[in-house]
C-alpha positions as CSV (number, residue, x, y, z in Angstrom):
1,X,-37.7,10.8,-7.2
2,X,-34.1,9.9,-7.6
3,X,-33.3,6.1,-8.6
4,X,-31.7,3.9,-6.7
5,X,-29.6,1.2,-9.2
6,X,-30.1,-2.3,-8.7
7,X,-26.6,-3.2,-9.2
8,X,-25.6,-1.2,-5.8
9,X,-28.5,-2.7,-3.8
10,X,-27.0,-6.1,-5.1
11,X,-23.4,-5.3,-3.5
12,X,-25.0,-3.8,-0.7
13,X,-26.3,-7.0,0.2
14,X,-23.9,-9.5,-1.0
15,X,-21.1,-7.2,1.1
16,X,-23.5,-7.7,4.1
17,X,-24.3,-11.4,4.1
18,X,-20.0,-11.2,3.7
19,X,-19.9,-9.2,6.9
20,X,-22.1,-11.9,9.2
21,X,-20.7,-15.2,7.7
22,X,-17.0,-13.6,8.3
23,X,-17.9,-12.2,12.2
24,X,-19.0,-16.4,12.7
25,X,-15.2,-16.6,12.7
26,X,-13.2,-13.4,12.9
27,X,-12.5,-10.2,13.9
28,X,-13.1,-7.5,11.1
29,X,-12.2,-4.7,10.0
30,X,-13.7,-2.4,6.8
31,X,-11.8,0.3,5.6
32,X,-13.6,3.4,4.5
33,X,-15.6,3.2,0.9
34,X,-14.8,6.8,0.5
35,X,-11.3,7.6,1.3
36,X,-10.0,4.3,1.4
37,X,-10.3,2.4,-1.7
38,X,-7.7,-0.2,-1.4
39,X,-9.2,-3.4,-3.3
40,X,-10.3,-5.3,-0.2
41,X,-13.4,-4.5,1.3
42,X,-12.7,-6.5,5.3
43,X,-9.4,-7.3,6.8
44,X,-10.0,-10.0,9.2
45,X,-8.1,-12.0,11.3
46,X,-9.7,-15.7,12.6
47,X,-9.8,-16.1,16.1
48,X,-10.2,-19.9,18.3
49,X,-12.3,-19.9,21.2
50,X,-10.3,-20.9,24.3
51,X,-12.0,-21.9,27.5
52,X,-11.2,-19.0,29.8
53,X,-13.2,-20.1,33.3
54,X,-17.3,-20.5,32.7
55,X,-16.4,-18.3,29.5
56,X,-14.5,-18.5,26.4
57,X,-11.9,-16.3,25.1
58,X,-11.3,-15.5,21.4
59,X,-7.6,-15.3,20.6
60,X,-6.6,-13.5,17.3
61,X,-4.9,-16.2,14.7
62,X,-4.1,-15.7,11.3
63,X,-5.2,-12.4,9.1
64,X,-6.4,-12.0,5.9
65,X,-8.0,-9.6,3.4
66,X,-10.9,-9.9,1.1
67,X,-12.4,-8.8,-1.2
68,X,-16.8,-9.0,-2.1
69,X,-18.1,-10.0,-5.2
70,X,-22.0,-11.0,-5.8
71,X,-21.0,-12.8,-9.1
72,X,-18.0,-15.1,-10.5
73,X,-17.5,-12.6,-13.7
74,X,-14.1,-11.5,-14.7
75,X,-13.0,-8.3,-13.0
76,X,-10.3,-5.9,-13.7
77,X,-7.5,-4.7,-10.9
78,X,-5.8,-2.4,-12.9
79,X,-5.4,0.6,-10.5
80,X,-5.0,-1.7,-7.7
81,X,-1.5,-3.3,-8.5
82,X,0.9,-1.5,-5.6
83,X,-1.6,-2.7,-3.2
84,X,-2.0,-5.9,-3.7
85,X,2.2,-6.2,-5.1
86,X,3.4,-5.1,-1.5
87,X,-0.1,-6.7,0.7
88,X,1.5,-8.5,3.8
89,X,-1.3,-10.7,4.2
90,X,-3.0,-13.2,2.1
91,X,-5.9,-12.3,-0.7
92,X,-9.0,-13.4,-1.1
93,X,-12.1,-13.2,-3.3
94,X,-15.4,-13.8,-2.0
95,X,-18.6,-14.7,-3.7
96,X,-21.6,-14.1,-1.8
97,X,-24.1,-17.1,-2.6
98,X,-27.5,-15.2,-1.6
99,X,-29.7,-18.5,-2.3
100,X,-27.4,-20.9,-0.5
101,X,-25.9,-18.2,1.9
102,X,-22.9,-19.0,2.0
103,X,-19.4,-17.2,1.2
104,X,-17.0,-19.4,-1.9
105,X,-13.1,-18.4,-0.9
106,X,-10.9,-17.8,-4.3
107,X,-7.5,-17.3,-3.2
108,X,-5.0,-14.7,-4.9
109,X,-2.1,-16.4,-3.9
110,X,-0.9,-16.6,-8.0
111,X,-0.5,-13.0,-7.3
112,X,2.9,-13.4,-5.4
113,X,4.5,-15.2,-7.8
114,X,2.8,-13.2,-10.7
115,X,4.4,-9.6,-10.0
116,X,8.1,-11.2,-9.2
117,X,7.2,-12.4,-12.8
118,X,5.4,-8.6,-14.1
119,X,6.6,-6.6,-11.9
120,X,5.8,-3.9,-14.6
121,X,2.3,-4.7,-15.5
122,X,-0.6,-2.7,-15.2
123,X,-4.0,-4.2,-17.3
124,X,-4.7,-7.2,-15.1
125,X,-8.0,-9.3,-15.0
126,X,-8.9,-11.5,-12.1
127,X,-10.7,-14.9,-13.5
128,X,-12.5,-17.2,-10.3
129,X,-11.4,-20.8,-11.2
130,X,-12.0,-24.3,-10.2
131,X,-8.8,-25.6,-8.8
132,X,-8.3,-28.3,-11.9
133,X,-8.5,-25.2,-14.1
134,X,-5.2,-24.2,-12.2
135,X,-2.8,-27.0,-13.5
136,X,-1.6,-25.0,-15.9
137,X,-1.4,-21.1,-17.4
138,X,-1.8,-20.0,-14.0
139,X,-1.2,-16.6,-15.7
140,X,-1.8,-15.7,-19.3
141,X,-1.1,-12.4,-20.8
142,X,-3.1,-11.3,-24.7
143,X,-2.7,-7.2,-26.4
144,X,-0.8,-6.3,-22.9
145,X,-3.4,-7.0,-20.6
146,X,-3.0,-10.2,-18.2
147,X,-5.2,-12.3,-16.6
148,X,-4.4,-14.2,-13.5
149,X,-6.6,-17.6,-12.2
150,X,-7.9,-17.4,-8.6
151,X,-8.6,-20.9,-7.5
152,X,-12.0,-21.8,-5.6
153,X,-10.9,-23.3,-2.1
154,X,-14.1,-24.0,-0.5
155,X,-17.3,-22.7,0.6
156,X,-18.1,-21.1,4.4
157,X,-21.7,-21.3,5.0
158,X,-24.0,-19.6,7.9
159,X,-24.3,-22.4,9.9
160,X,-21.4,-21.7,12.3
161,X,-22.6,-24.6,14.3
162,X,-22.0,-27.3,11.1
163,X,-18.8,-29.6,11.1
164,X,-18.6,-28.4,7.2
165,X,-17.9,-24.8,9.0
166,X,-15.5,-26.1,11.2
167,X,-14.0,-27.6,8.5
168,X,-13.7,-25.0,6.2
169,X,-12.2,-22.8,8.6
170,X,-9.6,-25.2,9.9
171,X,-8.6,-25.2,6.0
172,X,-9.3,-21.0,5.4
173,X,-6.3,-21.3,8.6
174,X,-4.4,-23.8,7.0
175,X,-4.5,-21.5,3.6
176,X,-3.3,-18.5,5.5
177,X,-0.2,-20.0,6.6
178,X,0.8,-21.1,3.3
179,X,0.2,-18.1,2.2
180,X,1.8,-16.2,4.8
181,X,4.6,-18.4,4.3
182,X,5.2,-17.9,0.4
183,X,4.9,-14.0,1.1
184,X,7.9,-14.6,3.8
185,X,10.1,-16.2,1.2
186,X,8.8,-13.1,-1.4
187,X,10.2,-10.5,1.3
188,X,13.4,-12.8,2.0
189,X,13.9,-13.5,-2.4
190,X,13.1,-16.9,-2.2
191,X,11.5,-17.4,-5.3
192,X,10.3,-21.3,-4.4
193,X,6.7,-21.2,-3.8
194,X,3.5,-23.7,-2.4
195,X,0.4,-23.9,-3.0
196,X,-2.1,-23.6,-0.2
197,X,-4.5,-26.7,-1.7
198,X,-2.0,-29.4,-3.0
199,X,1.6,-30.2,-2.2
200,X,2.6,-29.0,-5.9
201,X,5.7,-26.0,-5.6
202,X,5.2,-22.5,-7.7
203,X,9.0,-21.4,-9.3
204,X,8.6,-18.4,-11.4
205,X,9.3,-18.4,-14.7
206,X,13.1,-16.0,-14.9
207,X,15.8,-18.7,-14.4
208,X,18.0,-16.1,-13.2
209,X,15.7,-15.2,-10.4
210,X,15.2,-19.2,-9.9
211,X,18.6,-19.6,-9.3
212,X,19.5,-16.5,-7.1
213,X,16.9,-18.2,-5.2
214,X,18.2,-22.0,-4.9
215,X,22.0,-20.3,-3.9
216,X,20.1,-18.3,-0.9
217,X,18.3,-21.5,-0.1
218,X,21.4,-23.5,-0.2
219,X,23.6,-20.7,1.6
220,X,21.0,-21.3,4.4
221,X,21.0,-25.0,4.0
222,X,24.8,-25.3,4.7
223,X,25.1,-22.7,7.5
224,X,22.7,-24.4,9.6
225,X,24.4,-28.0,8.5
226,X,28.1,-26.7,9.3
227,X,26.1,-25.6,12.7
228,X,25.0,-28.7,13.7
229,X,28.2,-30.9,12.7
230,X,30.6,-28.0,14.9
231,X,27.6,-28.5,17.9
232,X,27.8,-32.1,17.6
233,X,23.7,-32.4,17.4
234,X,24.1,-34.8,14.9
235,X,22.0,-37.4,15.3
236,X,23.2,-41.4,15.8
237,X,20.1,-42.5,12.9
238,X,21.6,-40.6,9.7
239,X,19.0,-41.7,7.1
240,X,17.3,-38.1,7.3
241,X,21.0,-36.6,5.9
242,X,21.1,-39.0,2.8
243,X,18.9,-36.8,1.0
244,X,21.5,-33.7,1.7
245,X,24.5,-36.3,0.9
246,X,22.7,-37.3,-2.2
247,X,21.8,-33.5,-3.4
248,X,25.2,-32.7,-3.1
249,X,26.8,-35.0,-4.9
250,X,24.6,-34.5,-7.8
251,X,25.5,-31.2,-7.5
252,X,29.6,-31.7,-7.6
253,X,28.6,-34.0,-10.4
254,X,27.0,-31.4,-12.3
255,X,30.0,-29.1,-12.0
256,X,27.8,-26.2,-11.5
């Protein structure tokens, strides 16, 4: 009789509890375990339910890929780094929670900033973290292999009908945006980054990239100022420009 490892069954189940939680709120998709061995195992994209008549219609939001995990252990993504270097829509772990049944969101949003960083590196470990664990050393690197922090968001449970789900999604939406938003400024070399659960900015560590970064930002800046000052859409209340006036002259000041 052939055995049948209990490690499989485990991810069997764990990827399908994943599957039902997810369809509570999205549309999703799962690439082929055979041919297509990416690193996520459902691209999804949320959708809202809109009144539509006596009916409601499900319009497609923001997308995302995941990836299923039945435990919070370590894991290596060596192999998977072009993937997830050029993905065009935010990462995710997700721990299946069989006994509570619910889905815990890590996000790989470190991962953006991380390969503008490494753009070289190949041994990398994924570590799930509490957000406080994310302060700091939000990448580490030890003998050539690196390990980059994933911070818990929040847990999705079963219960689609719960305010906690509703909650949880309105911030899984929230995330996706950032997200979405510091990929953006990745494809456009605008090396300033935010984090999707605080108001704290990401810069990466090269100073030269940093400041390739602050002149595109700035070119930008003073286009669209020069624009409205030649369109006269200047407005009478000029409090909101005092921060520009200020920046500036600190700027001059600096002689930079």
């Amino acid at each position: 009789m052939k055995k049948h490892l209990a490690s499989f069954r485990k991810g069997w189940q764990s990827e399908n509890l994943a599957r039902y939680i997810l369809s509570n709120f999205a549309f999703i998709s799962q690439p082929s375990t055979i041919a297509d061995d990416l690193g996520s195992d459902f691209f999804c994209t949320i959708f809202e339910a809109v009144p539509n008549n006596k009916n409601n219609a499900l319009v497609p939001k923001e997308s995302f890929a995941i990836q299923i995990k039945s435990n919070r252990k370590p894991f290596c993504i060596t192999g998977k780094t072009e993937y997830l270097k050029n993905l065009g829509i935010p990462f995710f772990v997700g721990v299946c929670n069989k006994k509570k049944q619910n889905l815990e969101f890590y996000s790989g949003e470190y991962l953006i900033p991380f390969f503008i960083d490494e753009p070289a590196a190949e041994k990398i470990k994924i570590k799930l973290s509490e957000t406080d664990d994310c302060k700091e050393n939000r990448y580490s690197e030890k003998d050539g292999e690196y390990t980059i922090k994933f911070p818990k968001l929040f847990n999705i449970g079963s219960n689609h009908d719960s305010p906690e789900f509703k909650e949880a999604i309105k911030n899984l939406s929230k995330a996706c945006r950032t997200i979405s938003r510091n990929i953006t400024r990745r494809n456009n070399k605008e090396y300033i980054f935010f984090e999707s659960f605080s108001n704290n900015f990401i810069l990466v560590s090269n100073k030269k990239t940093i400041k390739e970064s602050m002149d595109t930002r700035l070119n930008k800046i003073f286009f669209e100022l020069a624009y409205i000052l030649d369109k006269r859409y200047i407005e009478t209340d000029l409090k909101k420009y005092n921060k520009i006036k200020e920046a500036l002259r600190k700027v001059l000041e600096s002689g930079l």
